[in-house]
C-alpha positions in Angstrom: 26.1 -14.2 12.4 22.4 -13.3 11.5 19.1 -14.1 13.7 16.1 -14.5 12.7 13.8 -16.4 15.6 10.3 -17.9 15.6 7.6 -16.1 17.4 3.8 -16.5 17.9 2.0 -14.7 15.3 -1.2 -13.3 15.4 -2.6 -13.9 11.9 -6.1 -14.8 10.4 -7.8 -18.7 11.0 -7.7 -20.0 7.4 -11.2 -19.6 6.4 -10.4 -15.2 7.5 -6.9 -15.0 5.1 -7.9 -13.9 1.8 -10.6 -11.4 3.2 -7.9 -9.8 5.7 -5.1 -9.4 3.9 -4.4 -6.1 2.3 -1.4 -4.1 0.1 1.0 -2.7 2.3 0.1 0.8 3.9 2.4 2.4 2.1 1.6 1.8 -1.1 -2.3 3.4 -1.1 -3.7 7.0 0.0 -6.6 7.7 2.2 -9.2 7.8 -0.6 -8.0 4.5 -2.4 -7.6 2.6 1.1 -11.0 3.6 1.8 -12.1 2.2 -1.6 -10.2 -1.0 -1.0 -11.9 -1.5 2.2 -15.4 -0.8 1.1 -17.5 -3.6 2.5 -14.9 -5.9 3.9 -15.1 -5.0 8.2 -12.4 -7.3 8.1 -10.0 -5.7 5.8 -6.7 -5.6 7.6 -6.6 -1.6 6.6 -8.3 -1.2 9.5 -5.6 -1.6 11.4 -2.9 -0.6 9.5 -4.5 2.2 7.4 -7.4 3.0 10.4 -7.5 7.2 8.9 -10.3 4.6 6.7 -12.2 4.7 10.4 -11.4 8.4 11.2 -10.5 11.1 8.6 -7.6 11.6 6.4 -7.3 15.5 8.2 -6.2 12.8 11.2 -4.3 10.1 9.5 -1.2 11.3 12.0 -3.1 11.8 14.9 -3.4 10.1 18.1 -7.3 9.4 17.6 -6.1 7.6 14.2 -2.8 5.6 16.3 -5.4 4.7 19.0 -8.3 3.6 16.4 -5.9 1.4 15.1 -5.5 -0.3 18.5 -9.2 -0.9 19.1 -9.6 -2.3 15.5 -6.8 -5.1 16.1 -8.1 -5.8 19.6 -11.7 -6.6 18.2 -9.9 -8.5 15.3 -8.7 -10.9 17.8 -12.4 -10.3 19.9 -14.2 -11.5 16.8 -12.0 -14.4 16.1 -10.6 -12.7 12.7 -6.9 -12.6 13.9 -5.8 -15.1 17.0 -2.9 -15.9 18.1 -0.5 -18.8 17.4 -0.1 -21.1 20.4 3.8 -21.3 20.2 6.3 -19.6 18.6 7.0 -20.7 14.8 8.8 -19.8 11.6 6.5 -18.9 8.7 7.2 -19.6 5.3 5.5 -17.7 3.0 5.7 -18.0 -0.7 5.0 -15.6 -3.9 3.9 -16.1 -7.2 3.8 -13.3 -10.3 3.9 -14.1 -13.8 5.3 -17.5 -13.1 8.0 -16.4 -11.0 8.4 -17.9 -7.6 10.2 -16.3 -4.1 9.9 -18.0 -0.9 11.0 -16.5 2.0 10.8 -17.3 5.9 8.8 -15.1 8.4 10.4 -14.8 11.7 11.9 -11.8 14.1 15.0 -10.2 13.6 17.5 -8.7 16.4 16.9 -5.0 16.5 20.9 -4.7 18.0 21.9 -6.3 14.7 20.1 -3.8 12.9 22.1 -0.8 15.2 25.4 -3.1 14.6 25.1 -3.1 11.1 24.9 -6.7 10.8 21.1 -5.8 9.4 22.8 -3.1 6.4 20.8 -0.5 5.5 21.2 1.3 1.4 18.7 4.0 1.7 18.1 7.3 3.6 14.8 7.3 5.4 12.4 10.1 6.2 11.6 11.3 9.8 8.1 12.3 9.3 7.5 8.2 7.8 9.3 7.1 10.4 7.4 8.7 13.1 4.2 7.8 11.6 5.0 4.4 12.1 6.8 5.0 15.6 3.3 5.8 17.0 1.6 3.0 15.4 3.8 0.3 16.4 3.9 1.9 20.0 -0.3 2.3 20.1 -0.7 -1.1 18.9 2.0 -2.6 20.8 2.6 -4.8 17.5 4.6 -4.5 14.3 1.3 -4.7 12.0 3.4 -5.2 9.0 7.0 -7.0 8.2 10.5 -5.5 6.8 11.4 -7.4 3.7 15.0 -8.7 4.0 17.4 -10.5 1.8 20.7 -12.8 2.3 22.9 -15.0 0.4 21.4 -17.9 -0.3 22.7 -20.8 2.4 22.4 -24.4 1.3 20.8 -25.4 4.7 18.2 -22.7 5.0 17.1 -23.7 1.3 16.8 -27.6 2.1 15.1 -27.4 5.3 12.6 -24.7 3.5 11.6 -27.2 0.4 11.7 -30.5 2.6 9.3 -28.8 4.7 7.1 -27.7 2.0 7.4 -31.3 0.1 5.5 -32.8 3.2 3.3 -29.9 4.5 -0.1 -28.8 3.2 0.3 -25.1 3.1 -2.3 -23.4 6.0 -3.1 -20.2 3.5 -3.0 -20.6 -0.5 -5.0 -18.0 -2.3 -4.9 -15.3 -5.1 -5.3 -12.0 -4.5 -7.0 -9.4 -6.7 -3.6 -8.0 -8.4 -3.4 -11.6 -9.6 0.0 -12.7 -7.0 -0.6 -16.0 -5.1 -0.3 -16.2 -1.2 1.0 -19.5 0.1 1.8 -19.7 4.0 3.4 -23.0 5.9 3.4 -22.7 9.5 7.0 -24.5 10.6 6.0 -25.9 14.2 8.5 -28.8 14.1 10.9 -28.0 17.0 13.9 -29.8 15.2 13.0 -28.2 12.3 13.0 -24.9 13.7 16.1 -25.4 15.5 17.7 -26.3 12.1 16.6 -23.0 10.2 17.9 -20.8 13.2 21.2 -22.4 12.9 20.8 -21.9 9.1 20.4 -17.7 9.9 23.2 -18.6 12.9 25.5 -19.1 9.4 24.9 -16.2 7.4 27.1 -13.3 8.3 24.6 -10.5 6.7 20.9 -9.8 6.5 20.3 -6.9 4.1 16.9 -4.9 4.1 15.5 -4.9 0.6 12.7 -3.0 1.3 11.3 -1.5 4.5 13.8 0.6 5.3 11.0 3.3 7.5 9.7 0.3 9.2 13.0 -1.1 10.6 14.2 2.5 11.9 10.7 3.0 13.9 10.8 -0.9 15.1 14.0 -0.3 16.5 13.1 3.2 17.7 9.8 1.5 19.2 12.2 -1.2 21.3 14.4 2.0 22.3 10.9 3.5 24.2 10.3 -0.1 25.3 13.8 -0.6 27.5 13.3 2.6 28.7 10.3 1.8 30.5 11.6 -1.5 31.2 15.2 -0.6 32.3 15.6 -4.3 33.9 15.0 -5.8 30.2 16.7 -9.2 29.8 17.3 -8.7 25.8 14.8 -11.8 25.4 11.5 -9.6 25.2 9.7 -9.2 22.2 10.3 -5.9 21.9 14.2 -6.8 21.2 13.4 -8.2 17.3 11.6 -7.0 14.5 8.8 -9.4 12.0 10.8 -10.1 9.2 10.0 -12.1 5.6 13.4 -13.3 4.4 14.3 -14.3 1.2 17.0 -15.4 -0.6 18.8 -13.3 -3.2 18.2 -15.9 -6.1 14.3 -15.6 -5.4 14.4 -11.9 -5.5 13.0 -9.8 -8.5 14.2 -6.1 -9.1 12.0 -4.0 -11.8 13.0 -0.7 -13.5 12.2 2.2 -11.9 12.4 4.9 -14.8 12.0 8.6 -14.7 10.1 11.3 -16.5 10.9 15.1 -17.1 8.2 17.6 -17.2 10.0 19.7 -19.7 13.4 20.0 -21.5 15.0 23.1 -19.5 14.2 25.3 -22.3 15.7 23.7 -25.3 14.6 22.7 -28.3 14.7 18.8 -29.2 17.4 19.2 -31.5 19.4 21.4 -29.1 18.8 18.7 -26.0 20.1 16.0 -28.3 22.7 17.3 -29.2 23.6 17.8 -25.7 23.2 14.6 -24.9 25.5 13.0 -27.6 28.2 14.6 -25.9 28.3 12.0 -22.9 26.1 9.2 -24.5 25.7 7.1 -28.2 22.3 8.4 -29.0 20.3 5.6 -31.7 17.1 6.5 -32.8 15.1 3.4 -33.1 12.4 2.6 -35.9 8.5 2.6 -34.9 7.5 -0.1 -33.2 10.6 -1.4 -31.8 10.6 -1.1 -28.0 12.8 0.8 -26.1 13.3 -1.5 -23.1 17.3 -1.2 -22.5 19.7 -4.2 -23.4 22.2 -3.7 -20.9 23.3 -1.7 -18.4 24.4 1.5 -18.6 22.2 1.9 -21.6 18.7 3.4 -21.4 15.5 3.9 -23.3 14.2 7.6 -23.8 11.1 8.8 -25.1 11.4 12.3 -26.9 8.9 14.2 -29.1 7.0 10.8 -29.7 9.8 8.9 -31.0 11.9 6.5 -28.9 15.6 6.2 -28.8 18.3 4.4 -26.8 21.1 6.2 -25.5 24.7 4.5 -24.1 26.7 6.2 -21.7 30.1 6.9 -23.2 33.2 5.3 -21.7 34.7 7.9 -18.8 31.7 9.2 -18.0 31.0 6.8 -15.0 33.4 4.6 -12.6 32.7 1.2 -13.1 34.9 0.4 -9.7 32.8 2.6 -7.7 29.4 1.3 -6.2 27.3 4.0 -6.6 29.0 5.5 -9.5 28.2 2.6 -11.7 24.3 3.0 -11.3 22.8 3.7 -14.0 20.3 5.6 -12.2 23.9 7.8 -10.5 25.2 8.0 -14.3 21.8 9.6 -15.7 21.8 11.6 -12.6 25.5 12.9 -13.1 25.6 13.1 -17.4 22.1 14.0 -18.4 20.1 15.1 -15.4 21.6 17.6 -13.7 24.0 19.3 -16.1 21.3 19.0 -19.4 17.8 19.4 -17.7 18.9 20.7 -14.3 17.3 18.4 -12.5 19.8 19.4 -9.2 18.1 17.0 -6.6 15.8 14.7 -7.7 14.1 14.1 -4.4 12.9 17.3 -4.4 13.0 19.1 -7.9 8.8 19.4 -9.0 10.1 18.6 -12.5 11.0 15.0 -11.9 8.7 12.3 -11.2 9.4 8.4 -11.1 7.5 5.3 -12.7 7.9 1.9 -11.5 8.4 -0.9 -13.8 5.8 -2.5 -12.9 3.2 0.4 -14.9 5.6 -0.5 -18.1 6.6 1.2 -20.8 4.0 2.2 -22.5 3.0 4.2 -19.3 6.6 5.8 -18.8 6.0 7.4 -22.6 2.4 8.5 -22.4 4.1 10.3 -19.0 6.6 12.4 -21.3 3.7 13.9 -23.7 4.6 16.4 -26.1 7.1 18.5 -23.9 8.9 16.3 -22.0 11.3 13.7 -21.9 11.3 10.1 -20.3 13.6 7.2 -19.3 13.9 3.6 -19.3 16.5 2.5 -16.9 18.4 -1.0 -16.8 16.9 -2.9 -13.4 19.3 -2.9 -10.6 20.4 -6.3 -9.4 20.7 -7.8 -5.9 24.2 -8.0 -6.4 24.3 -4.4 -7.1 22.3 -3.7 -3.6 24.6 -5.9 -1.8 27.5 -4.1 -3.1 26.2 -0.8 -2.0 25.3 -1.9 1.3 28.2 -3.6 2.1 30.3 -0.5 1.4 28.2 1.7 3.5 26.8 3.8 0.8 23.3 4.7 0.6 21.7 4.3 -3.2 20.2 7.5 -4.8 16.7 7.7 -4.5 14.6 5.5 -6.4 16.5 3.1 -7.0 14.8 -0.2 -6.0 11.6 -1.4 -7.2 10.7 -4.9 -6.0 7.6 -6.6 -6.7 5.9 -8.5 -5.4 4.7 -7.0 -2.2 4.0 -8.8 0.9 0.9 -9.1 1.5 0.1 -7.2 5.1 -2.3 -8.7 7.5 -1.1 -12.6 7.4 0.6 -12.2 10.3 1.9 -9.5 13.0 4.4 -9.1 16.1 2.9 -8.8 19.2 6.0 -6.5 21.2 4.5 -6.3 24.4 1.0 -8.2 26.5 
């Protein structure tokens, strides 16, 4: 059994939403959140990115946590964020190049996220965690939600587009990366009562993306009923914001990797390494190297593009992290031909999201090295992983689009 809860947001009047809302904080560094911002005092970077107010030497300092709290208290001063006047669900829809994912805002249980019931596929990094451990903590508010995914449930899905059938949405805009924003505050009480029984149904909630922000929300609540040892398990700081979507909405691009160099080899020498664990086809100019299948992969070499198959035996198709094509690359061609040992740490490796395309991934390889279209992973895939407790190798995940911060936030504590 899954929660998800309404809550009273604190989000932007109507006429504020396009203006406030901002890319994740995550995805930007100092000197390009700082151009975002440029002009707009109401840019919710402010609060989530608020190093734009400081410096970038103090983007982890306590004058940078506490700068963020100021900004989102004279947001709500000013009238550019207020809060809701009762707790609601939220659903908030997406549009990209025609494709459509609707999910529902709410809270999630932060003891379901310690149980398990909330799974978990990646490792996360202490020093991102802690970053957002003091942020959460200054501002008393998750400033930005986890992105989670189910199986999709018949009821959830039919309360979700009745509602929307006879609702004007309260946000619809597009913002400059060309996705549209729509939001539908759900204040119906019978309504509300239906989707929570919905979530009461499913048995597993699965974080998609967000992994950093989940660990310091729940590390936030752990600070919180310490200083609150009398805690009832009903307080806000108990639950995390969460925008839930349905599996079948969901949209997983490639994320492909580039090598600096070829270990030292010559071409012919690295391909005919690589023929020994994959079918190698050299494809004619022009045609594009995009991967048909899985287990099959695009690579640019010396400018000319190929696609390589893994060979039969060299991956277990029963296993769930053994049958990534990201884990098979890894295990035949990365490490034993280019000696890329760790790719989260190896200065030879980088990674290119889908969403740049192809065209980017083989300028990336130049004239010495060597690139790699993968095969996108699919929810199943992620499920799969999760539910057998594994934890995907890095980079394995890139979903678009993102969730737009600043259209609503958790207030944990008053």
């Amino acid at each position: 059994m899954a929660t998800i809860r309404p809550f009273a947001a604190i989000r932007p009047p109507k006429a504020y939403a396009e203006q406030v809302s901002c890319l994740p904080y995550d995805v930007m560094n100092h000197d390009e959140a700082c151009a975002m911002a440029a002009g707009n005092p109401t840019s919710y970077l402010h609060i989530c990115r608020a190093d734009i107010d400081t410096s970038e030497a103090a983007i982890h300092e306590p004058e940078t946590y506490e700068k963020s709290r100021q900004n989102l208290e004279d947001f709500l001063r000013r009238g550019v964020l207020v809060r809701e006047a009762k707790p609601c669900y939220y659903i908030y829809r997406q549009i990209m190049w025609g494709r459509v994912q609707t999910g529902i805002v709410g809270c999630a249980a932060v003891d379901e996220y310690l149980d398990n019931t909330i799974k978990k596929h990646e490792l996360t990094r202490k020093e991102k965690e802690q970053d957002r451990i003091c942020h959460f903590d200054a501002c008393s508010c998750q400033t930005e939600p986890v992105f989670l995914a189910y199986r999709k449930h018949e009821g959830i899905a039919t309360a979700v587009r009745e509602w929307i059938k006879f609702h004007k949405p309260e946000y619809n805009f597009t913002s400059e990366d060309g996705v549209t924003h729509i939001l539908w505050p759900v204040d119906d009480d019978a309504v509300i009562d239906e989707i929570r029984r919905g979530f009461e149904e499913v048995p597993t909630l699965y974080i998609a993306d967000g992994h950093h922000r989940t660990a310091s929300s729940a590390a936030v609540s752990a600070l919180r009923r310490k200083q609150h040892p009398d805690y009832t398990g009903r307080e806000e700081f108990n639950y995390l914001m969460a925008v839930t979507f349905c599996d079948e909405d969901l949209f997983i691009m490639d994320y492909n990797r580039v090598v600096m160099d070829l270990n030292g080899m010559s071409e012919p020498a690295f391909l005919e390494a690589v023929q020994q664990k994959f079918d190698v086809q050299s494809l004619p100019e022009g045609q594009s190297a995009a991967p048909p299948r899985k287990h099959s992969f695009g690579m640019f070499l010396g400018g000319r593009r190929y696609v390589i198959t893994a060979k039969p035996g060299t991956y277990d198709e029963a296993h769930p992290i053994e049958s990534l094509d990201c884990a098979i690359l890894q295990a035949n061609l990365l490490a034993p031909i280019l000696g890329i040992e760790d790719p989260r740490t190896s200065p030879r490796i980088d990674f290119v999201g889908g969403i740049r395309g192809l065209a980017e991934l083989e300028s990336r390889a130049g004239a010495s090295g060597v690139a790699f279209a993968l095969y996108p992973v699919t929810m199943e895939d992620l499920f799969r992983v999760a539910d057998s407790g594994e934890i995907m190798p890095p980079k394995s995940t890139w979903f678009e689009p993102k969730l737009r911060s600043g259209l609503f936030a958790h207030e944990i504590e008053r």
